[in-house]
N, C-alpha and C positions, 0 to 999 in steps of 0.2 A: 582065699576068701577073707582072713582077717586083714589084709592090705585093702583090700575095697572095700570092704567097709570103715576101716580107719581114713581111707581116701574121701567114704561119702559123707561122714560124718564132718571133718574138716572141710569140704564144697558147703556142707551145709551149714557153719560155723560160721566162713566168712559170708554168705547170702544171709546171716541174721545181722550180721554185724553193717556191710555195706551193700545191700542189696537194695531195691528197690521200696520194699516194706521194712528195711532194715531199721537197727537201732541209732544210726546217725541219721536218717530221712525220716523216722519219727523225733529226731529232736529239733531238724532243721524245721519241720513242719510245725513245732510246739513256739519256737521262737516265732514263727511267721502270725501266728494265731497270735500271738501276745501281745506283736506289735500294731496287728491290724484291730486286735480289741481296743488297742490306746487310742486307735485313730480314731475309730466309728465312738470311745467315750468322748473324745475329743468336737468331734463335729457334732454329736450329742448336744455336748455343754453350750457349744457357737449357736445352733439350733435354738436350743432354750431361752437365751439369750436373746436374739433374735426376735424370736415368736412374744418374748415380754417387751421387748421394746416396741416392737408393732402394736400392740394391743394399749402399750401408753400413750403412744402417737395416735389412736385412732380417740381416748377420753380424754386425754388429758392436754388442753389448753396452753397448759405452760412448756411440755415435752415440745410440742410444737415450736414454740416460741424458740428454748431453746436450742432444738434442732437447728431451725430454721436462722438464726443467730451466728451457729457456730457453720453450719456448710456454707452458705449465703452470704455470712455478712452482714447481712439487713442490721439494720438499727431501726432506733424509734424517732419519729421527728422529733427537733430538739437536742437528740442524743450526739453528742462526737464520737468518732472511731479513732480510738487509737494504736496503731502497731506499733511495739517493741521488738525489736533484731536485737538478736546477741550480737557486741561490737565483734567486727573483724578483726582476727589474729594480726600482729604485727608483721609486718615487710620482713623476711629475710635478709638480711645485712649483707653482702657478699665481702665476706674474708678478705682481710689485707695482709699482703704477703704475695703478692702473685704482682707482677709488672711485667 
């Protein structure tokens, strides 16, 4: 009798430890929670963002402008546009020493 119960108490030891409601499936579930909090604060923050920039694109005149500016292009008559490129890295040289 005290072999099965020493037997049942140990089944039930390790089904606390790696069982389904165990103590390792309650941590992996605590990580998963954590990082899915990060996200939804995450998309949150993008949201908010968002939603304030719409609301300045819908009063404000110059948001438009430069909106419209920076995706477009547009300019004002009068105005030049001018692009800046970072100069192109220098030509690889191929190594002398080979014939």
């Amino acid at each position: 009798m005290t072999w099965g119960l020493v037997a049942v108490a140990g089944v039930l030891m390790v089904n606390a430890v790696v069982g389904e409601n165990g103590y390792l499936a309650t941590l992996q579930a605590r990580r998963e929670y954590e990082a899915l909090s990060a996200a939804v604060a995450k998309v949150q923050r993008e949201n908010e963002r968002l939603t304030a920039q719409a609301a300045r694109l819908k009063t404000d005149p110059a948001a438009i402008e430069e909106e419209a500016r920076r995706e477009l292009g547009l300019v004002k008559p009068g105005e030049t546009l001018i692009i800046l490129r970072d100069p192109r890295p220098p030509a690889a040289t191929p190594t002398s020493g080979r014939q």
